[in-house]
C-alpha positions as CSV (number, residue, x, y, z in Angstrom):
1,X,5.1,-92.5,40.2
2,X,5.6,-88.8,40.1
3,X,2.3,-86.7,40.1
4,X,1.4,-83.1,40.8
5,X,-1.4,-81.4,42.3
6,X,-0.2,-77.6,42.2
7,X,1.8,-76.2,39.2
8,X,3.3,-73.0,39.2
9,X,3.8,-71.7,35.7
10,X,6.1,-68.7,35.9
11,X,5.4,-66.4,33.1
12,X,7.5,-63.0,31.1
13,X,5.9,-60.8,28.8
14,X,7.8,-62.0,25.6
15,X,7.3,-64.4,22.7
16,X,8.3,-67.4,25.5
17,X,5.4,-67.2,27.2
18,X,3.3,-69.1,25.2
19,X,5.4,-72.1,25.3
20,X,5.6,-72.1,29.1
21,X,2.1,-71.9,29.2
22,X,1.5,-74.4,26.7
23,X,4.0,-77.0,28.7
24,X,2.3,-76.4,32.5
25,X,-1.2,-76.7,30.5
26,X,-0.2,-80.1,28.9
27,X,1.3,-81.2,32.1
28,X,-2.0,-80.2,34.2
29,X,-4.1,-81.7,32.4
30,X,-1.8,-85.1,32.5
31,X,-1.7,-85.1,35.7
32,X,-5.2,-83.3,37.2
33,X,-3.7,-80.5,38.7
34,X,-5.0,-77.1,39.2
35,X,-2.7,-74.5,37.7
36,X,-0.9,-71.1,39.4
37,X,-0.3,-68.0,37.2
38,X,1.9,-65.9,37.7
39,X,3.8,-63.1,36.4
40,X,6.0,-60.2,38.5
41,X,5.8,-56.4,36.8
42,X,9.4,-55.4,37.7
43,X,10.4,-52.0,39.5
44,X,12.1,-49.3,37.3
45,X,14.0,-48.1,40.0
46,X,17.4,-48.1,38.0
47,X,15.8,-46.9,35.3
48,X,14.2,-43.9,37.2
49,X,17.2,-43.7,39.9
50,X,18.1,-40.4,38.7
51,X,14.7,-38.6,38.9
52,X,14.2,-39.9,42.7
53,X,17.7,-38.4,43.7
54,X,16.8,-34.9,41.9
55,X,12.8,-35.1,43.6
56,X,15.3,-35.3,47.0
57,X,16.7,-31.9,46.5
58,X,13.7,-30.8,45.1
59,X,14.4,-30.5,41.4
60,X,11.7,-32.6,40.3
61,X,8.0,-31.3,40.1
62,X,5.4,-33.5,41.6
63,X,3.9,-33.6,38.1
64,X,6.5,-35.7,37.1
65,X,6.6,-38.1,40.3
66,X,3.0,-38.5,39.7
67,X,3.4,-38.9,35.5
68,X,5.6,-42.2,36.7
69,X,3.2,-43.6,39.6
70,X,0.4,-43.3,36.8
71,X,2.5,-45.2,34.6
72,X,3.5,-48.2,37.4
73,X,-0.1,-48.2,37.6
74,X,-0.9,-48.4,34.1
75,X,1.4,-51.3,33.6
76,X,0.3,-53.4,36.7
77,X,-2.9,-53.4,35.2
78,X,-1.9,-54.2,32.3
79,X,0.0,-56.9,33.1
80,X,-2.5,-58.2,35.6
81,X,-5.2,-58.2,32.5
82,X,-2.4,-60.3,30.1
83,X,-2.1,-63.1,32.9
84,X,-6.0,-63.2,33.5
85,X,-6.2,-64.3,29.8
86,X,-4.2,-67.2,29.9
87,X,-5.9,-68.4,33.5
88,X,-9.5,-68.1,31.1
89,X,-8.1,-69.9,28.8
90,X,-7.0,-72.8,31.2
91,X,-10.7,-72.5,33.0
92,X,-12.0,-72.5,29.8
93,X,-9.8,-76.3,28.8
94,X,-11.2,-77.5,32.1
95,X,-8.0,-77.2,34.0
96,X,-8.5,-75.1,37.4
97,X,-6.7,-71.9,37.2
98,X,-5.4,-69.2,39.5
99,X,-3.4,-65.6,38.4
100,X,-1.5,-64.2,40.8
101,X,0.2,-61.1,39.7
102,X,3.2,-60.0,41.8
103,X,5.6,-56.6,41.9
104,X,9.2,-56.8,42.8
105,X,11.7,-59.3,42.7
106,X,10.9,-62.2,39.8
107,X,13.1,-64.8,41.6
108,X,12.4,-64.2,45.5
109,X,8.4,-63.7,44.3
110,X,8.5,-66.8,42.3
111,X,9.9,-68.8,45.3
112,X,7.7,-67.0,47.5
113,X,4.3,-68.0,45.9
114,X,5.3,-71.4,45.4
115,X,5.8,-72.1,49.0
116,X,3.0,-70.2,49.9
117,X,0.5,-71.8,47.2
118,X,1.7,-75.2,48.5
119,X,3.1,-75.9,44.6
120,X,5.1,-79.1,43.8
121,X,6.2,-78.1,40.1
122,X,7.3,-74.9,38.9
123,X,7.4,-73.9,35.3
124,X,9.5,-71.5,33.8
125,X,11.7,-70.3,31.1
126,X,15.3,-69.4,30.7
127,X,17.1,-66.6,28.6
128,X,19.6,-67.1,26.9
129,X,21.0,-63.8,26.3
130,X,24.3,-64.0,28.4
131,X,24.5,-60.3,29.6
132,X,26.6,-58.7,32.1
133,X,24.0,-59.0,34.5
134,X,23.5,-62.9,34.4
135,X,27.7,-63.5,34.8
136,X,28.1,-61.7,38.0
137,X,24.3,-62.2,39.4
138,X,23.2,-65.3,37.8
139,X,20.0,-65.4,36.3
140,X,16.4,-66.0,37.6
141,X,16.1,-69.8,37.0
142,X,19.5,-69.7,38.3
143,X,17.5,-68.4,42.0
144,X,14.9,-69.9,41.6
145,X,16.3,-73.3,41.3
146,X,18.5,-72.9,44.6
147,X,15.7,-71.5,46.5
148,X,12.3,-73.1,45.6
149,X,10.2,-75.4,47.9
150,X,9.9,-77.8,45.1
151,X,11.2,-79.1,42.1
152,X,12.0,-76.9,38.9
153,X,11.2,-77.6,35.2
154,X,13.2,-75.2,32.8
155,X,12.1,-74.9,29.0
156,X,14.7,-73.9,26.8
157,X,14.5,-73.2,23.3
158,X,15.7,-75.1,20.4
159,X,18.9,-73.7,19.5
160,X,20.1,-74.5,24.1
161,X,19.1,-77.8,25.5
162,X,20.6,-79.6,29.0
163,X,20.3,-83.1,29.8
164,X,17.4,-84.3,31.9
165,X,19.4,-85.7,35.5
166,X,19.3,-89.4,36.4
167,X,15.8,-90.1,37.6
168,X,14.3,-87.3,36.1
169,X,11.0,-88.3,34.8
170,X,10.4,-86.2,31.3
171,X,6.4,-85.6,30.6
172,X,4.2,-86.3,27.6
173,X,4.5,-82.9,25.5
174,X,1.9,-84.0,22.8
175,X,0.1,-80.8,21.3
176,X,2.8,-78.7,23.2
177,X,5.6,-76.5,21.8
178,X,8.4,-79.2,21.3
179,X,10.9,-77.4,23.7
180,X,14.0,-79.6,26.0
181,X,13.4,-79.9,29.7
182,X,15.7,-79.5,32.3
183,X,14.1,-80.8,35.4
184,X,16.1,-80.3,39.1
185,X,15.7,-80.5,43.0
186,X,15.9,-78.1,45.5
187,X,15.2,-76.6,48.6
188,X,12.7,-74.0,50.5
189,X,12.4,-70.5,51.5
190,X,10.5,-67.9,52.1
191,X,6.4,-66.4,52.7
192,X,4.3,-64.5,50.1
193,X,3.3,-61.1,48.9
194,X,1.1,-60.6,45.9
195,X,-0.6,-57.8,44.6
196,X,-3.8,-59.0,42.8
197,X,-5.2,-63.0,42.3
198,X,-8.0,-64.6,41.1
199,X,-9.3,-67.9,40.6
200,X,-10.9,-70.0,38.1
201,X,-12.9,-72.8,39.3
């Protein structure tokens, strides 16, 4: 019988989250499991590439290189304080919760904190805006499912669905957003880094 004890719900600032929230509540409270947060505030670095080459030669006041640290900041909080709502509202449904806010890479952290946390479920959603990006890189879920410690559950949204695999066992959804599954096996990699936790008891 397949049963949980650490659930990883991996969550994006976007109209998604809800529903992978809902599903790794639903499935925590089937199976008694305490519940992982998290949610990784990306790096503009791209974005901001051109401002850190001109600060190299000098052509950039400091003002300005300290207008965009204040503005990382600004976000990591804020991003920090969005996740630490939805662990209260777990704590708060009697399901033990933890946030864990991370900075850098979604995949690698994602993998990271599950093998680090121990998780045996990871929760997570899938885009399904093709972009140039996703056909030469592959997208997160794509990483995540070839690197994690423990097995994957996609949700996908009505209008994209994939068959559960052979043996898959596909949880009760009641008073969850009705979205398809796509549950897989994989394998392990790497150790931690987080920025900021906290835990609901």
């Amino acid at each position: 019988m397949t049963s949980f004890h650490g659930i990883l719900a991996a969550l994006g600032r976007d109209n998604f989250a809800d529903a992978i929230f809902d599903r790794s509540l639903t499935l925590a409270q089937q199976y008694h499991s305490r519940l992982i947060l998290t949610h990784c505030t990306r790096l503009k670095i791209a974005e901001h590439m051109g401002t850190f080459i001109d600060a190299g030669f000098g052509l950039v006041s400091p003002g300005k290189l300290q207008q965009l640290d204040e503005e990382h900041r600004d976000q990591v909080d804020a991003d920090y304080q969005w996740l630490c709502d939805y662990a209260a509202i777990a704590h708060a449904l009697g399901v033990p919760a933890k946030a864990v806010h991370q900075v850098g890479d979604v995949g690698v952290q994602i993998c990271r904190l599950a093998n680090h946390s121990h998780a045996d479920l990871i929760v997570m959603g899938r885009s399904l805006k093709p972009g140039l990006k996703r056909r030469f890189f592959g997208s997160t879920p794509d990483y995540v499912m070839r690197h994690a410690s423990c097995p994957v559950l996609v949700v996908q949204n009505e209008f994209h669905t994939q068959p559960l695999p052979p043996g898959a066992v596909k949880p009760s959804t009641e008073g969850a957003h009705q979205s398809p599954l796509h549950l897989v096996d994989w394998k392990p990699t790497h150790l931690p880094t987080t920025i900021r936790s906290h835990t609901w008891n």
